[in-house]
BAVEXTI-879399 format. One line per 2 residues: number of its first residue (from 1); their letters; for each residue x, y, z of C-alpha. Coordinates in nm, 4 decimals, m for minus. Last residue first. Layout:
% BAVEXTI-879399
NUM) A) X/Y/Z; ...
//
This chain:
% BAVEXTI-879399
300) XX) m1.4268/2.2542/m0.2910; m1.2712/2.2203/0.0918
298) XX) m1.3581/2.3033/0.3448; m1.3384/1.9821/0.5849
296) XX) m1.0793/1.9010/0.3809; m1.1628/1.5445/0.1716
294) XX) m1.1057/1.2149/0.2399; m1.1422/0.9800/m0.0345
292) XX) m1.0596/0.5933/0.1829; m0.9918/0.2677/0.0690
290) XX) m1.1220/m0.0170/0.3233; m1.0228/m0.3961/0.3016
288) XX) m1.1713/m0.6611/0.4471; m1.3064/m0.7048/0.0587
286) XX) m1.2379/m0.4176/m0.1277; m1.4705/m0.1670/0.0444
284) XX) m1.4653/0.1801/m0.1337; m1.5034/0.4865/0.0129
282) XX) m1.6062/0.8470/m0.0264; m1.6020/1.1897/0.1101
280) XX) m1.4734/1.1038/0.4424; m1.3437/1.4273/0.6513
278) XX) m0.9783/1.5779/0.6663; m0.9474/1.8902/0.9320
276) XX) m0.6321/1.7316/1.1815; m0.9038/1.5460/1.4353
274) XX) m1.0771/1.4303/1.1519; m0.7264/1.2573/1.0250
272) XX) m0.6788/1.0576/1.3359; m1.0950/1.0128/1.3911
270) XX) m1.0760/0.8161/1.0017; m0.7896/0.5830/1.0798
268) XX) m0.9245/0.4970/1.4056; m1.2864/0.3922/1.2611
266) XX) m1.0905/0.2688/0.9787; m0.9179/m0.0043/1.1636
264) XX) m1.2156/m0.2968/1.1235; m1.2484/m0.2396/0.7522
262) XX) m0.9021/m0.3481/0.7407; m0.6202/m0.0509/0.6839
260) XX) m0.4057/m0.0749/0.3571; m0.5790/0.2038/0.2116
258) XX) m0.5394/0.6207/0.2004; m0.5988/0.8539/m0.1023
256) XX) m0.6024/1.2281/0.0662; m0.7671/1.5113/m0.1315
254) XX) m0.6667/1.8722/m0.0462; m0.8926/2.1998/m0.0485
252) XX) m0.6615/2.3792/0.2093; m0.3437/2.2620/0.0673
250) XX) m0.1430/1.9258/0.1730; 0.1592/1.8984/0.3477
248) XX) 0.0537/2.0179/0.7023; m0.2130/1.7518/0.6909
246) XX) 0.0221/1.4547/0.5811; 0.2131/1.5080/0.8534
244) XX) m0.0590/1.5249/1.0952; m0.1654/1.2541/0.9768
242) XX) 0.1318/1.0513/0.9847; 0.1229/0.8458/1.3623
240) XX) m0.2571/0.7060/1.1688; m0.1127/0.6393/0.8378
238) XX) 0.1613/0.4604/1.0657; m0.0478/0.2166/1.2219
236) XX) m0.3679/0.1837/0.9597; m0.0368/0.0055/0.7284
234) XX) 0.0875/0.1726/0.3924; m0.1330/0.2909/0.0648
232) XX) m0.0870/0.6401/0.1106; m0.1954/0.9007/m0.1729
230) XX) m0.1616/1.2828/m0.1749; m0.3225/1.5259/m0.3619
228) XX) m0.3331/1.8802/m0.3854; 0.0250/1.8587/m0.2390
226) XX) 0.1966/2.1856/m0.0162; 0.4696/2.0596/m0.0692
224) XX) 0.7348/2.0234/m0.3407; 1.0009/2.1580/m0.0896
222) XX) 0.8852/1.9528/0.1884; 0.9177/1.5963/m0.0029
220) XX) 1.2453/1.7073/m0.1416; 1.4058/1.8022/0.1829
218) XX) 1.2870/1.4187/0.3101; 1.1265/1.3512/0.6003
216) XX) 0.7322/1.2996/0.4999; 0.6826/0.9613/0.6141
214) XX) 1.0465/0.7749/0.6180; 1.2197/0.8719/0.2874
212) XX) 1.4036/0.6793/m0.0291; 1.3197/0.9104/m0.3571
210) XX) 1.1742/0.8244/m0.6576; 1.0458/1.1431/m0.8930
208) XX) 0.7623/1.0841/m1.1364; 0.8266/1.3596/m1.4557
206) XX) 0.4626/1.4693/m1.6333; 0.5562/1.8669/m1.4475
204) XX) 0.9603/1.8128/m1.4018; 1.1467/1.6575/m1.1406
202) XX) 1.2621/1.3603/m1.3405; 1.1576/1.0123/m1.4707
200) XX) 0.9505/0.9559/m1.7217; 0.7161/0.7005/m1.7646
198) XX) 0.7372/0.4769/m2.1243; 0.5831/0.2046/m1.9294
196) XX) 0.8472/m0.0052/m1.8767; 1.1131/0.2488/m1.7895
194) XX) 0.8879/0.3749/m1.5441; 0.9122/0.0254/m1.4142
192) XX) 1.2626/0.0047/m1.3722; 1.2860/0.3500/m1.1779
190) XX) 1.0059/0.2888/m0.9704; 1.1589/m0.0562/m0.9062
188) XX) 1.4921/0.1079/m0.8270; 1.2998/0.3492/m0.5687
186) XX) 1.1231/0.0383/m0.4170; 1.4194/m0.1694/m0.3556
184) XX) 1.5365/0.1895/m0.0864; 1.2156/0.0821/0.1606
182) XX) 1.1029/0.3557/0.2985; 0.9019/0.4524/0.0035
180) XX) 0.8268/0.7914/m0.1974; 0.6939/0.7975/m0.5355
178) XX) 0.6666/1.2194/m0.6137; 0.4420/1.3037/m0.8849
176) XX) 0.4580/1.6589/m1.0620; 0.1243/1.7183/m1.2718
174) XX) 0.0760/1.8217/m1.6402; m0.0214/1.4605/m1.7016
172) XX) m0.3121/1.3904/m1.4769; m0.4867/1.0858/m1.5127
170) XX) m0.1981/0.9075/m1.6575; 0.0360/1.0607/m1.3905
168) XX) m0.1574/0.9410/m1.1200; m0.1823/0.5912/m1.2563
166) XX) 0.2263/0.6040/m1.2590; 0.2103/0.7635/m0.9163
164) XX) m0.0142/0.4362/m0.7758; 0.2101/0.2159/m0.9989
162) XX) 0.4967/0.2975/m0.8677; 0.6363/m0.0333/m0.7307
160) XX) 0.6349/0.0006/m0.3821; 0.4917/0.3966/m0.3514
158) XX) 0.4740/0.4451/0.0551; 0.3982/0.7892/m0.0046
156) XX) 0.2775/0.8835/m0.3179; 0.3091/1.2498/m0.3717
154) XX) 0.1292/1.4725/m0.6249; 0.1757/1.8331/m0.6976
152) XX) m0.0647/1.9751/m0.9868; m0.4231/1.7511/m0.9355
150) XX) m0.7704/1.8789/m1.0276; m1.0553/1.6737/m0.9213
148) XX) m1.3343/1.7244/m1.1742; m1.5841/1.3736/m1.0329
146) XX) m1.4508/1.1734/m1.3333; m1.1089/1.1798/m1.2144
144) XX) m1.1525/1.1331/m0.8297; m1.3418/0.7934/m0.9632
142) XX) m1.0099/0.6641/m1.1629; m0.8065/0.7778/m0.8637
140) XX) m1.0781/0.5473/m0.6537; m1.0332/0.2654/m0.8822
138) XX) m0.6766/0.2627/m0.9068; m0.6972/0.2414/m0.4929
136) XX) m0.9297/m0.0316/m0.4913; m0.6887/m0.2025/m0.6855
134) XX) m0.3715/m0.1381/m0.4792; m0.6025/m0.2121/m0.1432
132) XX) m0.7179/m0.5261/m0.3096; m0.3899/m0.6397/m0.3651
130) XX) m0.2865/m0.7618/m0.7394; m0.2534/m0.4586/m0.8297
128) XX) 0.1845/m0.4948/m0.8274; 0.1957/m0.3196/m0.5297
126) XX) 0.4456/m0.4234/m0.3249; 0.8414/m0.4501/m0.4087
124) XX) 1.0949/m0.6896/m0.4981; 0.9381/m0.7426/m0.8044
122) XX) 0.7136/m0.9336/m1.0627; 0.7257/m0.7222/m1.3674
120) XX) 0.4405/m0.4275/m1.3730; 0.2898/m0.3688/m1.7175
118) XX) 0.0764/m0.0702/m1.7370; m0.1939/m0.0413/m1.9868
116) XX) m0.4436/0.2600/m1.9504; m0.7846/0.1668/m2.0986
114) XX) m1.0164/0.4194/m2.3485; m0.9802/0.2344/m2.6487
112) XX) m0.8766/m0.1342/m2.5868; m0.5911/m0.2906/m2.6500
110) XX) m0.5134/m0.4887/m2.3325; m0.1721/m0.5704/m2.2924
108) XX) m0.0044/m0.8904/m2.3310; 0.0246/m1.1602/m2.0074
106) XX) 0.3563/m1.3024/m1.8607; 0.5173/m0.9343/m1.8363
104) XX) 0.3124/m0.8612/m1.5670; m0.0530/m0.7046/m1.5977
102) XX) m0.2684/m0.3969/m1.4915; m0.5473/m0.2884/m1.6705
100) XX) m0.6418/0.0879/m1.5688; m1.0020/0.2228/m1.6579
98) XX) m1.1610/0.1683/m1.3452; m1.0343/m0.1358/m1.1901
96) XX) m0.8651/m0.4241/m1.4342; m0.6673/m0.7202/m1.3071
94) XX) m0.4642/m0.9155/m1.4663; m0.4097/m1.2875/m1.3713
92) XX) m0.1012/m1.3821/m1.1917; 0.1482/m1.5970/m1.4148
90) XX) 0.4186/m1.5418/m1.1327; 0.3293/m1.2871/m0.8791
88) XX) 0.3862/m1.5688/m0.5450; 0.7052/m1.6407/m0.7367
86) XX) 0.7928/m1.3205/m0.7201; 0.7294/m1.2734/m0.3935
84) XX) 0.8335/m1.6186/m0.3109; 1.1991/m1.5389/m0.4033
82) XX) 1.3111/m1.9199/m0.3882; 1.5587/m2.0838/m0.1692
80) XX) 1.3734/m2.3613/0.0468; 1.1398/m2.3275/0.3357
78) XX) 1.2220/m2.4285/0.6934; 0.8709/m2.4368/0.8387
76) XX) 0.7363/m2.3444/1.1838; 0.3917/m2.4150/1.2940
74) XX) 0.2570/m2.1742/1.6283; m0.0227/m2.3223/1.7947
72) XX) m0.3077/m2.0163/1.8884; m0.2433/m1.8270/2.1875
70) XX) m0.5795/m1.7135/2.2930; m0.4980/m1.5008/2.6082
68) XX) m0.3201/m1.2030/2.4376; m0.2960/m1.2849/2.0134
66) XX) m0.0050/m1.0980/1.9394; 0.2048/m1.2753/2.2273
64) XX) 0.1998/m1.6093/2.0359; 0.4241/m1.4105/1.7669
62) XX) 0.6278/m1.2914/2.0262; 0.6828/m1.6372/2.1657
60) XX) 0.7685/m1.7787/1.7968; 1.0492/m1.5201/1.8006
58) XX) 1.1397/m1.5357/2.1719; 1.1841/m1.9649/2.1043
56) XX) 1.4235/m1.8708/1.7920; 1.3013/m1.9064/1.4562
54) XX) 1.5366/m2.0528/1.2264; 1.7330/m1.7775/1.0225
52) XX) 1.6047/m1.5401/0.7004; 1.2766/m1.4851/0.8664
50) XX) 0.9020/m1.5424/0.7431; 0.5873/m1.4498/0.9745
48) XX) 0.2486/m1.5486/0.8574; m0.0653/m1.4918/1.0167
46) XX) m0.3478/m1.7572/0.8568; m0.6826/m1.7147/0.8872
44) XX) m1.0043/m1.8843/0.9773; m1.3582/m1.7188/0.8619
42) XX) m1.5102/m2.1467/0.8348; m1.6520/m2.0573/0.4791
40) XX) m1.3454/m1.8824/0.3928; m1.0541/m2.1184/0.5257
38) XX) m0.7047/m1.9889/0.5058; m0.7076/m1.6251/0.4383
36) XX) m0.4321/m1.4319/0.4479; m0.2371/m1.2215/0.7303
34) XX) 0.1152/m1.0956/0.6812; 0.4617/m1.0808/0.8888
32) XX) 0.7904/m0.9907/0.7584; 1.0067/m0.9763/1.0356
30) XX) 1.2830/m0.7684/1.0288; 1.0663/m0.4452/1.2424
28) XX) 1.0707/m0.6441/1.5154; 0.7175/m0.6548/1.6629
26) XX) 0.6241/m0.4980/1.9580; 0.7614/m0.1545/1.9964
24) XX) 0.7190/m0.0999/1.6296; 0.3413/m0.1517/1.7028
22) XX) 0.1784/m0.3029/1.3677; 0.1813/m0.6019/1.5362
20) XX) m0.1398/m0.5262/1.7701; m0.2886/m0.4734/1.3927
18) XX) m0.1689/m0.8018/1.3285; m0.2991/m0.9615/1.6061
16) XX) m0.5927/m0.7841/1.5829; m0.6536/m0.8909/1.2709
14) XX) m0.5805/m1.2762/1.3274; m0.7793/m1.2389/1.6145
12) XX) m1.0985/m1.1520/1.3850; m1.0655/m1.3828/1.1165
10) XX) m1.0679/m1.7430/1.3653; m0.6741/m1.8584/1.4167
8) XX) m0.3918/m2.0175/1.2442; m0.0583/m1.9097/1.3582
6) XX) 0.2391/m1.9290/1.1079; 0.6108/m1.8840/1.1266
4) XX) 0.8359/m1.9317/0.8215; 1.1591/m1.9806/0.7618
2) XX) 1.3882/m1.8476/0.4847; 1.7314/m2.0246/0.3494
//
């Protein structure tokens, strides 16, 4: 049985609550919680938190915490037995952004000269393309492409399904890809989806590797390094606690993919990795969503 949680509140405190979640010292790191819109013409959203057991009274005060002074009404729903996430991906439309079209299994590919086809099943795992960060971020691999950048170690941290590696990998086959998540689902998914898509899987130059790893702590992860290339689609929070992670990792004329930060975060996303060399060479707004090219300050 799940429950859910949900506050309902004007755009802007629903952000800050949830970046104000994003604080491990705040919010329980079992709770699922997610914003999504609720009313677009009146800029009211939804924050969502869902549980395996009935909410407790210091659950649903936590979640009225997030929002300081303006404590919204908190609704709580028992819901019944059903994987919502893949329901919630269920006969989703496909979605194209540069020259990727991404589908799952409930829609054919596209034939089409000059498109990369990747079926993604609905799974236990984000990043499916449905998510504007995911598709802003095929786009902006897609764009690093046709502007000459050269990519030979790759590592996708925070991978979910794979996709973002498997897109890397189409774009530049002699390369070594690394999918990395926290979350150990999301290393069988990469493994299930390479499958799929005809990706292999290995340590090899064209091979994606999964592997289970917080940030950048894994033996693997520092043996491959230093990466020409290195994407993050994760939470403004912890891409901001990994830059200097991510900094020692990468070469001197690096590129660094980041997204899952609002619009409203990337003012503290972008002084974190300024203050550790990277500057903004492009970006891509997605809705309330930024993506984010940054570049070594001297770099080619």
């Amino acid at each position: 049985m799940t429950w859910k949680l949900t506050a309902i509140a004007p755009r802007p405190a629903v952000e800050a609550a949830l970046e104000a979640a994003e604080d491990e010292a705040r919010w329980p790191a079992d709770i699922a919680i997610a914003a999504a819109e609720v009313d677009e013409a009146a800029d009211i959203w939804a924050l969502e938190c869902w549980l395996e057991r009935k909410p407790r009274a210091a659950q649903e005060k936590a979640l009225g915490d997030l929002f300081g002074g303006n404590r919204p009404r908190i609704k709580s729903e028992n819901l019944p037995d059903t994987d919502w996430l893949t329901h919630s991906q269920q006969n989703t439309p496909p979605i194209r952004a540069g020259r990727f079209y991404v589908h799952t299994p409930d829609f054919p590919p596209l034939t089409q000269r000059g498109v990369t086809d990747f079926c993604i099943p609905a799974a236990q795992a984000f990043g499916t393309g449905q998510h504007a960060t995911t598709s802003g971020c095929l786009a902006m691999l897609d764009m690093m492409k046709r502007q000459g950048v050269i990519a030979r170690e790759v590592a996708d941290i925070g991978s979910g399904t794979g996709l973002l590696a498997f897109a890397a990998r189409a774009l530049w086959p002699r390369a070594r890809f690394i999918a990395s998540d926290i979350d150990p689902l999301c290393a069988d998914a990469v493994v299930s989806n390479a499958a799929e898509n005809g990706i292999p899987i290995g340590i090899g130059r064209g091979q994606v590797t999964p592997l289970v790893a917080t940030g950048m702590e894994d033996d693997l992860l520092e043996w491959r390094a230093p990466y020409d290339l290195l994407i993050a689609n994760i939470l403004a929070g912890p891409l901001i606690e990994l830059a200097p992670d991510f900094a020692a990792a990468t070469t001197p004329r690096a590129h660094i993919l980041l997204s899952g930060l609002l619009i409203t975060q990337e003012p503290a996303v972008r002084a974190a990795y300024r203050a550790c060399g990277y500057r903004l060479h492009r970006r891509l707004h997605q809705g309330d969503w930024s993506i984010l090219w940054l570049r070594r300050r001297f770099g080619g």
